[in-house]
PDB file of N, CA, C and O in Angstrom:
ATOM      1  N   UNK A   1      13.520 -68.557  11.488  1.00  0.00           N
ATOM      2  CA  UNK A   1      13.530 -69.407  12.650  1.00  0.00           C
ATOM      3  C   UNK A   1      12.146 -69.363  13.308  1.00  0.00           C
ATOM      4  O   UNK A   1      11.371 -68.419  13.161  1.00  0.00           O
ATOM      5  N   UNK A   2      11.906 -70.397  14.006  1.00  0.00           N
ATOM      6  CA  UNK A   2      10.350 -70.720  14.507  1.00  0.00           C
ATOM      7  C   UNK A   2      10.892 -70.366  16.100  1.00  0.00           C
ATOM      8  O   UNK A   2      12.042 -70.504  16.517  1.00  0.00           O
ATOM      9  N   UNK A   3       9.637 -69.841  16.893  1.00  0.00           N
ATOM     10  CA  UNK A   3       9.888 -69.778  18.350  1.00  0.00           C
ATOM     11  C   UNK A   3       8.811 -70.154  19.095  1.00  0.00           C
ATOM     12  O   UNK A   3       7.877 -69.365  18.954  1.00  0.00           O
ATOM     13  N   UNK A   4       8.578 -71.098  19.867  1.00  0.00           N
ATOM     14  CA  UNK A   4       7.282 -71.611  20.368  1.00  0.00           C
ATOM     15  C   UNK A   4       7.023 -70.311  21.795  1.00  0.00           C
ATOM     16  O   UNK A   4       7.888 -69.974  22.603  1.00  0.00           O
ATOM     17  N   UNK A   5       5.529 -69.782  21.725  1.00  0.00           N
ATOM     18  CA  UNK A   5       5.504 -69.058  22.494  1.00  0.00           C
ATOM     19  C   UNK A   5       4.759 -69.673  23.768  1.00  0.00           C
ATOM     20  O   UNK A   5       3.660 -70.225  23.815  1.00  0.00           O
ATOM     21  N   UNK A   6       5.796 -69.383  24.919  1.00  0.00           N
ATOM     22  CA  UNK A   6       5.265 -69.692  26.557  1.00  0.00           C
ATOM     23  C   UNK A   6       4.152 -69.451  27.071  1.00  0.00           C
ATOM     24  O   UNK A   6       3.219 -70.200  27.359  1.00  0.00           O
ATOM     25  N   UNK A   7       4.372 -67.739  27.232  1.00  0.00           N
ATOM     26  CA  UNK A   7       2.901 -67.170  27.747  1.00  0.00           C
ATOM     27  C   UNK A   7       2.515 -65.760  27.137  1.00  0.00           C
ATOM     28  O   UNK A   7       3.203 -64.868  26.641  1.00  0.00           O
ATOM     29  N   UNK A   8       1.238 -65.886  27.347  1.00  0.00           N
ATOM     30  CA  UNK A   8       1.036 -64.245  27.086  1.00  0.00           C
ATOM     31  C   UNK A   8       0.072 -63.515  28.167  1.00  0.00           C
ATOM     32  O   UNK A   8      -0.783 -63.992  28.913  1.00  0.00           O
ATOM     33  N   UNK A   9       0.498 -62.263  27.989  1.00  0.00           N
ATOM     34  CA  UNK A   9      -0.159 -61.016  28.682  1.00  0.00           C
ATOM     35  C   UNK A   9      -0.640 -60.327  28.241  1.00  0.00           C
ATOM     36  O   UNK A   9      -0.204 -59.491  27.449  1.00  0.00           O
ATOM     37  N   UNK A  10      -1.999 -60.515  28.737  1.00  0.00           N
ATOM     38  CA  UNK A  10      -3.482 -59.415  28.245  1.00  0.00           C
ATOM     39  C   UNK A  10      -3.093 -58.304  28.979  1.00  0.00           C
ATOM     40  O   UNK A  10      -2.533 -58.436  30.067  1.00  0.00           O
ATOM     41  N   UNK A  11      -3.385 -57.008  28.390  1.00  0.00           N
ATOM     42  CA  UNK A  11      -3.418 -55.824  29.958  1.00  0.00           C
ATOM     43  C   UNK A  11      -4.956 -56.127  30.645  1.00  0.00           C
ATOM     44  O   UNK A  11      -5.973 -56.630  30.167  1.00  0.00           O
ATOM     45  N   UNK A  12      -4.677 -55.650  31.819  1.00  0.00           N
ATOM     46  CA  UNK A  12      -6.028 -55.312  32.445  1.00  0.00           C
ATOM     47  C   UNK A  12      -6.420 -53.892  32.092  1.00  0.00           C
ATOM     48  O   UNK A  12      -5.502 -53.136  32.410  1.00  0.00           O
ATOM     49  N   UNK A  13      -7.237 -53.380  31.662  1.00  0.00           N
ATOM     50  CA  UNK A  13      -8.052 -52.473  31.977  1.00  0.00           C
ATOM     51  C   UNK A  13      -8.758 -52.021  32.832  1.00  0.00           C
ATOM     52  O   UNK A  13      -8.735 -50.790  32.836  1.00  0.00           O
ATOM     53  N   UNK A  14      -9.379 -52.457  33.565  1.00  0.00           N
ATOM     54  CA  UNK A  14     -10.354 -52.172  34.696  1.00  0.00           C
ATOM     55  C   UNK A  14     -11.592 -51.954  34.095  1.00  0.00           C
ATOM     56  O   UNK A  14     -11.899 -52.188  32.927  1.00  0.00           O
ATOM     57  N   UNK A  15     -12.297 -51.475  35.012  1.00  0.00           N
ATOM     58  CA  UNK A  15     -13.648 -50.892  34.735  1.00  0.00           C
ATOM     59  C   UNK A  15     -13.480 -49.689  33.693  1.00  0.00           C
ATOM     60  O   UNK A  15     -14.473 -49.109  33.254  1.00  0.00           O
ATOM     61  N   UNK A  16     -12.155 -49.335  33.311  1.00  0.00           N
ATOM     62  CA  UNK A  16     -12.495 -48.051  32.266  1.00  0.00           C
ATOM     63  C   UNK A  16     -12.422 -48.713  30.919  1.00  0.00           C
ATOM     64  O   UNK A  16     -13.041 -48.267  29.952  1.00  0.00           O
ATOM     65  N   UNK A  17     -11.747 -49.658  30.870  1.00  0.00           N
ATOM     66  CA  UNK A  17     -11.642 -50.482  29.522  1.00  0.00           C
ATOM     67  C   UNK A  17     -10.346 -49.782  28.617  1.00  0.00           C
ATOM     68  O   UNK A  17      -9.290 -49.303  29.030  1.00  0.00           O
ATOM     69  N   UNK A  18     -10.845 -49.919  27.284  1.00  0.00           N
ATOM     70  CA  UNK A  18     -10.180 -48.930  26.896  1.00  0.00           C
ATOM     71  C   UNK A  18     -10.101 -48.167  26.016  1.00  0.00           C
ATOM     72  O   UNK A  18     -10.599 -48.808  25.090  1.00  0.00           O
ATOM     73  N   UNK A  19      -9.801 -47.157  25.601  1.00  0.00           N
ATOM     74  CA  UNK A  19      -9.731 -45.571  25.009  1.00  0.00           C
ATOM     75  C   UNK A  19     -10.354 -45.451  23.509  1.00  0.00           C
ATOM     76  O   UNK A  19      -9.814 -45.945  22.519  1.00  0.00           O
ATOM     77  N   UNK A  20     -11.781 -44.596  23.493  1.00  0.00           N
ATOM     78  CA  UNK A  20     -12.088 -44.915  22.010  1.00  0.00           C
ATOM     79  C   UNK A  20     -11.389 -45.303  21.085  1.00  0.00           C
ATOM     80  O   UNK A  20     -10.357 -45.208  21.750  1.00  0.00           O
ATOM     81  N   UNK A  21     -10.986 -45.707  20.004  1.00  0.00           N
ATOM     82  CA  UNK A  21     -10.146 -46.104  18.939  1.00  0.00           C
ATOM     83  C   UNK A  21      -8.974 -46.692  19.241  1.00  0.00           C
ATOM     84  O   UNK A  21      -8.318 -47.156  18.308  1.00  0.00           O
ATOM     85  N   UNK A  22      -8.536 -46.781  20.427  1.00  0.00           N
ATOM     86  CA  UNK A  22      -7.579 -47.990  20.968  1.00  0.00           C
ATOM     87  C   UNK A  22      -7.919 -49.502  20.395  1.00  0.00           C
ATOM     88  O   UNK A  22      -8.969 -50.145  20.364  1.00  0.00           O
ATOM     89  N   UNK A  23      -7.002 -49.697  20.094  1.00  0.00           N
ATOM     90  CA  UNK A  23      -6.394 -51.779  19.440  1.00  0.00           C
ATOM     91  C   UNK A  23      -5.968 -52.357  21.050  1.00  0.00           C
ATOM     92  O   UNK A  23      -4.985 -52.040  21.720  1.00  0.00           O
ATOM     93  N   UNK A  24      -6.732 -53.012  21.283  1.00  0.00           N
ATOM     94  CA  UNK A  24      -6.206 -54.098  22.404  1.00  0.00           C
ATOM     95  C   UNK A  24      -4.706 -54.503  22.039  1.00  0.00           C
ATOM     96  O   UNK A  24      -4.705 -54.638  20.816  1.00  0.00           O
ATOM     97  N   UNK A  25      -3.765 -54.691  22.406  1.00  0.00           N
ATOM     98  CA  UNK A  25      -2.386 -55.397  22.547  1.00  0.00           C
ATOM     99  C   UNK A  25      -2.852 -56.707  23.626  1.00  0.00           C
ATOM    100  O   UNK A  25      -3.710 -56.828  24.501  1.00  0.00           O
ATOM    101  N   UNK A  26      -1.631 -57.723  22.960  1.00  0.00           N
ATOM    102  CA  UNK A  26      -1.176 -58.729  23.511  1.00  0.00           C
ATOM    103  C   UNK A  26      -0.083 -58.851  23.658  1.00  0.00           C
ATOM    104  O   UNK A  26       0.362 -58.525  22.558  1.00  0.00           O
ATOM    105  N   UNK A  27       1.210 -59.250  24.622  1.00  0.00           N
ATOM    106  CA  UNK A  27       2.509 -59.293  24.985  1.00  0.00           C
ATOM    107  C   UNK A  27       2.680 -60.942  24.767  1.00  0.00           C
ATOM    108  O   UNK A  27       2.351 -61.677  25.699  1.00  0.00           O
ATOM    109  N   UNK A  28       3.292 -61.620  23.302  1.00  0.00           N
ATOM    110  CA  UNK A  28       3.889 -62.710  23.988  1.00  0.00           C
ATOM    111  C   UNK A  28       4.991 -63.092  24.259  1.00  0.00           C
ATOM    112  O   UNK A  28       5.935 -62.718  23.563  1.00  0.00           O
ATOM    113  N   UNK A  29       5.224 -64.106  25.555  1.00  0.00           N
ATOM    114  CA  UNK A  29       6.651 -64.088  25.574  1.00  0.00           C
ATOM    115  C   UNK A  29       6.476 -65.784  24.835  1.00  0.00           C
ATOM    116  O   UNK A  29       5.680 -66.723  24.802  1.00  0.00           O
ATOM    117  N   UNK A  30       8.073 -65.291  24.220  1.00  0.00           N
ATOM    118  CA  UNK A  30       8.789 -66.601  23.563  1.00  0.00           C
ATOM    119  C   UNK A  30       9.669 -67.737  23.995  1.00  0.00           C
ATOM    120  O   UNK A  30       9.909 -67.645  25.199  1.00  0.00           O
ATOM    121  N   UNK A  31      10.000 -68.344  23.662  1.00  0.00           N
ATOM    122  CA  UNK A  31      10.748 -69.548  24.742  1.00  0.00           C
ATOM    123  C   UNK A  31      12.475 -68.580  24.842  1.00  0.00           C
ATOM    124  O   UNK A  31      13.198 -68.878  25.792  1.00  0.00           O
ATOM    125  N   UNK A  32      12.796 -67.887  24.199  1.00  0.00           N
ATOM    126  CA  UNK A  32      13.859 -67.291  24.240  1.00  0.00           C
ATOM    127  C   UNK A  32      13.941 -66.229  25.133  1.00  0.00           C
ATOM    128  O   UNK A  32      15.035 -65.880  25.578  1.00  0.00           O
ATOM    129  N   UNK A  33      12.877 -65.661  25.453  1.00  0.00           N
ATOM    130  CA  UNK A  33      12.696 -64.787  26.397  1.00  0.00           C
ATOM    131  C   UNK A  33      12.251 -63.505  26.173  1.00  0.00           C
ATOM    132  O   UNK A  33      11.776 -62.654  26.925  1.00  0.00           O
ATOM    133  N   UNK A  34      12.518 -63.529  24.884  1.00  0.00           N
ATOM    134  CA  UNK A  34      11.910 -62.020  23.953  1.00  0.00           C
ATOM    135  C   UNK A  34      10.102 -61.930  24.698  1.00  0.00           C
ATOM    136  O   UNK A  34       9.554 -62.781  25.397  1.00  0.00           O
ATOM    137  N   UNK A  35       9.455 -60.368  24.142  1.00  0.00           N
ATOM    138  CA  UNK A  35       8.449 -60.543  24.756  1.00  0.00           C
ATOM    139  C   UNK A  35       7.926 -59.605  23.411  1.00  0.00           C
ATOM    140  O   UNK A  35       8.170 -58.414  23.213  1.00  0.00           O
ATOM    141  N   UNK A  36       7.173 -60.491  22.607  1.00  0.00           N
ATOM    142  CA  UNK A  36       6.572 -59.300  21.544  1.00  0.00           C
ATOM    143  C   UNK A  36       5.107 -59.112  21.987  1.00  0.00           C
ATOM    144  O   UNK A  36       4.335 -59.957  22.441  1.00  0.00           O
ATOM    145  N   UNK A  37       4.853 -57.417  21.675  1.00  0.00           N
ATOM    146  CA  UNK A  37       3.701 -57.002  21.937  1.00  0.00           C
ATOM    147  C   UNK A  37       3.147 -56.961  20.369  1.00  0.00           C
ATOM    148  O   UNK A  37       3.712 -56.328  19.478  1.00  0.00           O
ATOM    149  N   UNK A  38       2.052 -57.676  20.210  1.00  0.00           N
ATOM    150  CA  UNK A  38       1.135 -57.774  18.720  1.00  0.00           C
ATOM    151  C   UNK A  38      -0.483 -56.998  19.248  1.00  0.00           C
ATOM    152  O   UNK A  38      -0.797 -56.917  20.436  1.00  0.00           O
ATOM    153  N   UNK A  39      -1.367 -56.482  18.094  1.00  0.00           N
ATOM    154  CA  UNK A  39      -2.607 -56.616  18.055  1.00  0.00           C
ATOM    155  C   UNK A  39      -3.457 -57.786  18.733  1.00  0.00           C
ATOM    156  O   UNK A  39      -3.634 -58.803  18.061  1.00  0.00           O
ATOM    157  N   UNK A  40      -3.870 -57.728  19.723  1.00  0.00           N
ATOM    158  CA  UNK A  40      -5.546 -58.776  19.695  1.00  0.00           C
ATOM    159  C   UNK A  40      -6.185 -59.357  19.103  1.00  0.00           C
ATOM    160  O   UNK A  40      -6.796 -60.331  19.544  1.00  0.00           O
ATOM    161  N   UNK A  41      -6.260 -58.877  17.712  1.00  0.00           N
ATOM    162  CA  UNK A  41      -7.124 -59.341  16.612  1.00  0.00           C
ATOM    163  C   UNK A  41      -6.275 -59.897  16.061  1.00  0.00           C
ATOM    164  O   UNK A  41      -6.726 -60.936  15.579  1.00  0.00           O
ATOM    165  N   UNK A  42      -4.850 -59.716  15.784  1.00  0.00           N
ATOM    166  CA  UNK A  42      -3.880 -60.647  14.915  1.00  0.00           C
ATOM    167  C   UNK A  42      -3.561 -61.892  15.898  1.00  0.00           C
ATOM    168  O   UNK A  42      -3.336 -63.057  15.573  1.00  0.00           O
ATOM    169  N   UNK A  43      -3.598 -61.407  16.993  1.00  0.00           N
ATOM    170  CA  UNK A  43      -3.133 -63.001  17.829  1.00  0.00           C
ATOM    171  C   UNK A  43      -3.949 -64.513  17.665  1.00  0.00           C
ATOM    172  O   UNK A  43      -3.640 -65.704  17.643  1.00  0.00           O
ATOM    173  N   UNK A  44      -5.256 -63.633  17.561  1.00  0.00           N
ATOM    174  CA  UNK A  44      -6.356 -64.740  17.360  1.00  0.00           C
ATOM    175  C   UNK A  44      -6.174 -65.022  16.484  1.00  0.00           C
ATOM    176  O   UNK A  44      -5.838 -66.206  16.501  1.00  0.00           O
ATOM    177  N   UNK A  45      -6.182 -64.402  15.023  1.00  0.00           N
ATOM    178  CA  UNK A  45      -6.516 -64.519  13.885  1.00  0.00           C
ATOM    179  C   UNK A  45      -5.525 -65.404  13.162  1.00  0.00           C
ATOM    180  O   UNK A  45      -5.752 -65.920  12.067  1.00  0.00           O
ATOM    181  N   UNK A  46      -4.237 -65.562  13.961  1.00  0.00           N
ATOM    182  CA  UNK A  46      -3.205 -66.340  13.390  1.00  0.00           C
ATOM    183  C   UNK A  46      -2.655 -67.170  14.002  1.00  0.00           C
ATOM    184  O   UNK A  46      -1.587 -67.714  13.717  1.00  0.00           O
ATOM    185  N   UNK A  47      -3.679 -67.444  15.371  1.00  0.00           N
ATOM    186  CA  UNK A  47      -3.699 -68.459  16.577  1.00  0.00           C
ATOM    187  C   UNK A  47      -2.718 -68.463  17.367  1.00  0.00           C
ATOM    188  O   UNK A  47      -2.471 -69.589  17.798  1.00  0.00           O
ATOM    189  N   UNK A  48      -1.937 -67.513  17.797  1.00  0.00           N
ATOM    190  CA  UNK A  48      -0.452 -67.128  18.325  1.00  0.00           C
ATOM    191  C   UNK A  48      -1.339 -67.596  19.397  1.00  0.00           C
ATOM    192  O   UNK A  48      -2.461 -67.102  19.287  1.00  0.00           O
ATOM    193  N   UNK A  49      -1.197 -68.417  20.435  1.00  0.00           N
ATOM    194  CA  UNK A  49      -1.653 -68.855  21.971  1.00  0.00           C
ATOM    195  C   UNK A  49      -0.313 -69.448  22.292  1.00  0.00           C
ATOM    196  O   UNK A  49       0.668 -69.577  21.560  1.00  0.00           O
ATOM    197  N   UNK A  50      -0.570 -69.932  24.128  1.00  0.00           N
ATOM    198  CA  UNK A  50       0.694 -70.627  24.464  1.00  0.00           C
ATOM    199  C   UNK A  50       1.134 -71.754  23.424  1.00  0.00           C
ATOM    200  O   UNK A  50       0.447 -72.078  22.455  1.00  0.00           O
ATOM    201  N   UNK A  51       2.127 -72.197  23.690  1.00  0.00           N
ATOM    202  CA  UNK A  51       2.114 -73.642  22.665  1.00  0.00           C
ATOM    203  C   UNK A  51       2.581 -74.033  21.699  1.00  0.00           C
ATOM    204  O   UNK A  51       3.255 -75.024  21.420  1.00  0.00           O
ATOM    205  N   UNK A  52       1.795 -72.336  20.592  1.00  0.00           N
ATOM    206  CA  UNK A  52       2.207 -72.371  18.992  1.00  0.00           C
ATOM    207  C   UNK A  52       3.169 -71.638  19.054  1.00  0.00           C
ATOM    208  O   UNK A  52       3.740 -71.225  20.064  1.00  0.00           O
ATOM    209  N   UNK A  53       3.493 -71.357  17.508  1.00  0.00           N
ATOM    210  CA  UNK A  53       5.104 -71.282  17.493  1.00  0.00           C
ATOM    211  C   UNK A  53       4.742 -69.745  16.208  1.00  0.00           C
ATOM    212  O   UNK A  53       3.776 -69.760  15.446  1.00  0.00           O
ATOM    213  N   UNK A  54       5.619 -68.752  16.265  1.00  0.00           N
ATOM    214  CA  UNK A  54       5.976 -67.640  15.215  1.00  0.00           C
ATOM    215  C   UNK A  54       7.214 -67.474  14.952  1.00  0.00           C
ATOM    216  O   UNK A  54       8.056 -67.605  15.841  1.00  0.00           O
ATOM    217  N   UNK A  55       7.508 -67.191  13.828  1.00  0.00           N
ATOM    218  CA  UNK A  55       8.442 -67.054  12.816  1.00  0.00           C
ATOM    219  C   UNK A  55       9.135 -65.234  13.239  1.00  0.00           C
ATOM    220  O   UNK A  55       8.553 -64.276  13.748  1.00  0.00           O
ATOM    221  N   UNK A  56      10.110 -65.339  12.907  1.00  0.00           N
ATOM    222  CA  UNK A  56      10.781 -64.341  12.540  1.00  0.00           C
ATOM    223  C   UNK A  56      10.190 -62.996  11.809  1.00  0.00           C
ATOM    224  O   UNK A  56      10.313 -61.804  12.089  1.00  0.00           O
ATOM    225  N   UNK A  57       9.421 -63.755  10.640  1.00  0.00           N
ATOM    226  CA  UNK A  57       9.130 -63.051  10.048  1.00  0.00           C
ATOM    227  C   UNK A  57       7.648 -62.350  10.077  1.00  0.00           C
ATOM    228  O   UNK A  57       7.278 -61.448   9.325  1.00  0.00           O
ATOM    229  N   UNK A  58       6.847 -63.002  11.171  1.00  0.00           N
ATOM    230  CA  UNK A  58       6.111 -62.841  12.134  1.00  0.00           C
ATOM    231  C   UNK A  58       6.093 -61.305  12.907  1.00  0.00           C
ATOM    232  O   UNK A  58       5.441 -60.261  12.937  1.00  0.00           O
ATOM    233  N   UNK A  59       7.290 -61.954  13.503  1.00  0.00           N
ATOM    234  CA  UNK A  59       7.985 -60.924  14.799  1.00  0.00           C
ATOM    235  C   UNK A  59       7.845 -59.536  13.413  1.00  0.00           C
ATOM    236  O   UNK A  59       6.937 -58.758  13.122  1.00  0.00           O
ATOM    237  N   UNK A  60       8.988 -59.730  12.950  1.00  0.00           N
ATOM    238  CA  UNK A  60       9.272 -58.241  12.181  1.00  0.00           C
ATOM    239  C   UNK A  60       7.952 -57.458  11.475  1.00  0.00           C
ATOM    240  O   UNK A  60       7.907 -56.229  11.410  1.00  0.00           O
ATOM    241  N   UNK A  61       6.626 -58.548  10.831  1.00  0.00           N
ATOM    242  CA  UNK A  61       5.708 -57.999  10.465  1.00  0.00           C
ATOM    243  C   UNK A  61       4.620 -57.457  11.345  1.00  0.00           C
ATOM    244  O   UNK A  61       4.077 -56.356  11.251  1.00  0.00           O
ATOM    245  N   UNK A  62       4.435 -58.228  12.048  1.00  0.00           N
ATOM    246  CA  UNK A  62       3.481 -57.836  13.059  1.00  0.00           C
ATOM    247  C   UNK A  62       3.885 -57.463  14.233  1.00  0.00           C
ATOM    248  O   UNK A  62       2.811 -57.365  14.826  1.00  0.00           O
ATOM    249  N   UNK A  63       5.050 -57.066  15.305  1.00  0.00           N
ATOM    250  CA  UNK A  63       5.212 -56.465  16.202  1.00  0.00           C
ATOM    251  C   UNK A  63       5.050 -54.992  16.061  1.00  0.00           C
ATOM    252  O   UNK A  63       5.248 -54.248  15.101  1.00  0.00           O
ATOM    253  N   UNK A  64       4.444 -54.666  17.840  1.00  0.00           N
ATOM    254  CA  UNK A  64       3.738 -53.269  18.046  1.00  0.00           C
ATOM    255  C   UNK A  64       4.833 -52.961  18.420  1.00  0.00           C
ATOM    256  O   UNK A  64       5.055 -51.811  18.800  1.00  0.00           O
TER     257      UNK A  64
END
């Protein structure tokens, strides 16, 4: 099943940023209401923004 995602949530960091060898996370939420947290680099890389849409099989491979 396809799920078009609403919005997403960057964390803030602040001025400390964050933690040597730390992966940025992204939280998106889905039109269903689910809220998957993925990598930074996979969000871009597979264009997950508001709008577009992820698969199931998405969710199960790439959720943090």
């Amino acid at each position: 099943m396809r799920y078009r995602i609403t919005d997403l949530i960057e964390p803030d960091n602040g001025c400390e940023g964050f933690m040597p060898g730390e992966e940025p996370t992204v939280t998106l939420i889905l039109e269903d209401g689910r809220r998957i947290r993925v990598y930074d680099r996979l969000a871009y890389e597979n264009d997950w923004d508001i709008g577009k849409e992820m698969t199931d099989e998405d969710i199960d491979r790439y959720g943090v």
